[in-house]
N, C-alpha and C positions, 0 to 999 in steps of 0.2 A: 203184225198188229201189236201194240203195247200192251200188255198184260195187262193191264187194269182192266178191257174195256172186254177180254177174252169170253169171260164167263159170266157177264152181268145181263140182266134183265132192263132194259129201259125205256122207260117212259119220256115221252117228248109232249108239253100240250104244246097249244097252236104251232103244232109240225109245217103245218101247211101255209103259215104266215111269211111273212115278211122274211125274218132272222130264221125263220123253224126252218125253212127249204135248204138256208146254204148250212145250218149247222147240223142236218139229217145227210145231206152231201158228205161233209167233215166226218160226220160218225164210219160214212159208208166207207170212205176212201181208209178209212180207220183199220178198215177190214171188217166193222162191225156186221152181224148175216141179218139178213130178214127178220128171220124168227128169233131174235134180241130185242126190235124194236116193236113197241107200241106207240101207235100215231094216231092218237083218239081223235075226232072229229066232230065240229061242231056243227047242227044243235043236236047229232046225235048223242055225244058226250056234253051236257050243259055243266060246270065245274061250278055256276052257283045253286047246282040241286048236290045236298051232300049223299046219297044215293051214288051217284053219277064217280062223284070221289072217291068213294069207295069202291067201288067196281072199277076204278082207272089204275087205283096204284095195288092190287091186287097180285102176290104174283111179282112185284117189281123194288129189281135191288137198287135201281137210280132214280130220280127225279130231277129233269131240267123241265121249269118251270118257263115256259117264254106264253104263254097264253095274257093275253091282254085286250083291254078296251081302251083303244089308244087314239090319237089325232092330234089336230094342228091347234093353234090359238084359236082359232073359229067352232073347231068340233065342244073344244073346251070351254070357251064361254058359251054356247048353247046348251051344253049337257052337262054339267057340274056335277048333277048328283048321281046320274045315272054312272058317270066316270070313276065317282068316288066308290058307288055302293058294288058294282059287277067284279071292280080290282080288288077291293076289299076283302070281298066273301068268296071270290074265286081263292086266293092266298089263304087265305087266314084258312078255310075248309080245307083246302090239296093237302098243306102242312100238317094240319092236322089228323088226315086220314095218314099218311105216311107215317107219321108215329106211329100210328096206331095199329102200320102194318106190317110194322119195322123196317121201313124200309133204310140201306147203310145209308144213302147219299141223298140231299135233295138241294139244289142248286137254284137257289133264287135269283130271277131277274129282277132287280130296282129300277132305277131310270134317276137322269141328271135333275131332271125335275125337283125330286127331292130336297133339293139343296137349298137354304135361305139366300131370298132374294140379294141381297148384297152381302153373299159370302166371299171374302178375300180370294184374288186371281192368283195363281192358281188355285181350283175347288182342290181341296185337300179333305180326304175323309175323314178329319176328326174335326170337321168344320162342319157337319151335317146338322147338329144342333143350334147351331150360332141364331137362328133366327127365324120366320116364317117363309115358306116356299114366296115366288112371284103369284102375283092373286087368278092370273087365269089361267094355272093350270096348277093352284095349289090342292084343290082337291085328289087327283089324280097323282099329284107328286107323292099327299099324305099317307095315299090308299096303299101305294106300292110300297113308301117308307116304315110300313107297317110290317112287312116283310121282314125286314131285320128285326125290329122289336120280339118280334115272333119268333122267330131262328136264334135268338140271343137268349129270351127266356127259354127258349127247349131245350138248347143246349145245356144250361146252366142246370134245370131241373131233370132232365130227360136224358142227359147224354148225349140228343139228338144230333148230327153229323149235318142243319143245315149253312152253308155258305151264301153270301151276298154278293152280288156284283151291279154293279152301277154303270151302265153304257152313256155313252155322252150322245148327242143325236145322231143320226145312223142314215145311210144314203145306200143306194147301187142298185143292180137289174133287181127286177119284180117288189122296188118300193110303191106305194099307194099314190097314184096320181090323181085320185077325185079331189076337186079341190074344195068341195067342202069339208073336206076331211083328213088331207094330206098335211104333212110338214112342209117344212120353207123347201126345201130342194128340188122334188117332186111337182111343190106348184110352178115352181120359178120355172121350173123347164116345159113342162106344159103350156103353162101361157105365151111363154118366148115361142116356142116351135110355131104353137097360132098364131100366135101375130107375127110370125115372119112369113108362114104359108099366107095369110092375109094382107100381107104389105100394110099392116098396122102402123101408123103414124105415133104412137104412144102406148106406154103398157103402164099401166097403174101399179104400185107395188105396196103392203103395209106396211105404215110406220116413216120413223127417217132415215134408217141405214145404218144407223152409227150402231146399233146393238150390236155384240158380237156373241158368232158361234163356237164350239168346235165340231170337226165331223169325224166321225170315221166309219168306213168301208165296209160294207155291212159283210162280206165274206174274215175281215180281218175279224169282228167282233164275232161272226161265229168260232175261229179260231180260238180264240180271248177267252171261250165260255167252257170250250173243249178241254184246253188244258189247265181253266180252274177245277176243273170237275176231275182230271187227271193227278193234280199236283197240289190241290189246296184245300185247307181242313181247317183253316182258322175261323175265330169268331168276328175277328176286326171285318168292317165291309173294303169290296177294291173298287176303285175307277176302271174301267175299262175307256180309253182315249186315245187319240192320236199326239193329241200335245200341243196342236197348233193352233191356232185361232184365228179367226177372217173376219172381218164387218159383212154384215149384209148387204150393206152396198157394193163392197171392193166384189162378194159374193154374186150379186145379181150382174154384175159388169160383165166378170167370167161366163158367166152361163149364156147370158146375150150372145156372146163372142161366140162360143161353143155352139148355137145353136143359129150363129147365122143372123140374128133380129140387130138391126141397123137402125132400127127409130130412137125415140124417145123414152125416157125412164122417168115416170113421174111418180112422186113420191108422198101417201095419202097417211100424212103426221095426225089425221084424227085417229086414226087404227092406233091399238097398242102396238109397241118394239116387243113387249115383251121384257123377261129377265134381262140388264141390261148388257153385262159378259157371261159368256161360260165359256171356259178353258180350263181343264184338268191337270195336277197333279196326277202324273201315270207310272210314278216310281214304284211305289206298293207292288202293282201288276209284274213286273218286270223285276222286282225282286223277290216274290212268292211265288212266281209259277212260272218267272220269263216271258211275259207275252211285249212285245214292241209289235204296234201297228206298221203293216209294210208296204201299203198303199199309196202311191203319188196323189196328193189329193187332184191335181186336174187330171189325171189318167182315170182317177176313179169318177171324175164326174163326166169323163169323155163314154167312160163304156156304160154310163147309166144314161146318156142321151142317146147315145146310141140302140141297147136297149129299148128305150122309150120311141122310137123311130120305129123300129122294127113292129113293135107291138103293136102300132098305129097302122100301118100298112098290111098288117092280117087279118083288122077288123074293117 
């Protein structure tokens, strides 16, 4: 086990989420024991009661922060505020109680979201300023960009040791397939898989295709988080990305393929695209801590349909 991780006390919130499962895997395979980790749970740990924060980081030499109120363009134009206010006061309180308890380390998750709507390709971190998030999911972008604010000034005043990391969109086994609440990958392959068991003659998709993504591998991004929290103590924020970038179209074509649906793909231009590129600048990463994503992305999107099969055939 790397000495860093030997003798510390740590806290993981949303352990049990999405990213919190394979980067609790990462810790373990780390050699990290049992009784190192704390894996609070929600609503028995609620992180916007500051009570709750204080009893979490009690006791604890690290904080990885992955706890969120998170969803697709649909969750997000529905719940704006609710999106903004839970990310908000969960961050702004956890950080605060970890000062408070000194704790060394606390490792903030951001999100690409963050980023102004037409920030030059590739999003390069000192481009975070340049402008206003995309309008439906700028609330949530703002909430977690507060994150760095937050970490920058405690540093500055406090001394405090927090770190930013910025994930670009995230994919793979035990991602959120509700689709009033999922991201693009998640629904994309859910609706494919039904309308292929349906022999659906058409599958409706939002928007026109031309927007583009990047993804990576949501085991690579636990990786990503692991050895910032290993290897990185600066103030600057990093990209966490694969580097590549797809259209939603070229996107949805693959996944059909992959999942077998042979009909029709029609394309419903009243929906937002959404932000219109994201593709990452991922050099920072790989020069502060070395992280390259090492995921094929159709291998990564093979073992998340697969995945997704499986899960279907239990229930």
């Amino acid at each position: 086990m790397p000495s860093f991780w030997s003798d510390k006390k740590i806290l993981v919130t949303g352990s049990s989420g999405f990213v919190g499962r394979h980067l609790v895997d990462g810790l373990r395979a780390r050699g990290v024991g049992e009784a190192q980790l704390v894996l609070p749970k929600h609503p028995e740990v609620d992180l916007r009661r500051w009570e709750d924060c204080r009893r979490a980081v009690s006791g604890i030499d690290l904080v990885i922060h992955l706890a969120a109120n998170v969803g697709g363009i649909g969750k997000n134009r529905a719940h704006p505020g609710t999106l903004y206010y839970d990310n908000l006061v969960m961050g702004a309180q956890l950080m605060e109680a970890a000062r408070l308890a000194k704790v060394s380390k606390f490792v903030a998750i951001g999100t690409v979201c963050a980023y102004p709507k037409f920030t030059p390709v590739p999003f390069r971190e000192q481009d975070l300023w340049l402008g206003y998030p995309e309008e439906t999911n700028a609330p949530y972008g703002l909430a977690k960009k507060m994150l760095l604010v937050q970490a920058q000034a405690y540093r500055q005043e406090f001394g405090f040791n927090a770190i930013y990391l910025l994930p670009v969109n995230l994919y793979g086994p035990g991602d959120n397939f509700d689709l009033e609440s999922s991201h693009v990958i998640p629904a994309l392959i859910r609706k494919m898989v039904e309308a292929a068991e349906a022999n659906a003659p058409t599958v409706t998709v939002w928007g026109t295709g031309k927007a583009s993504r990047e993804f990576l591998y949501v085991r690579d991004a636990a990786e990503g988080i692991l050895l910032a929290a290993e290897k990185y103590d600066g103030a600057e924020p990093v990209n966490l990305g694969s580097g590549r970038e797809i259209t939603i179209k070229a996107l949805t074509e693959l996944i059909a393929r992959l999942t077998g649906y042979r009909g029709k793909l029609v394309w419903d231009a009243s929906k937002p695209d959404g932000q219109p590129r994201r593709c990452l600048d991922v050099s920072r990463a790989r020069q502060y801590f070395g992280f390259t994503a090492q995921t094929n992305f159709e291998e990564g999107l093979r073992d998340t349909v697969k995945w997704y099969g499986e899960q279907r055939r239990k229930s």
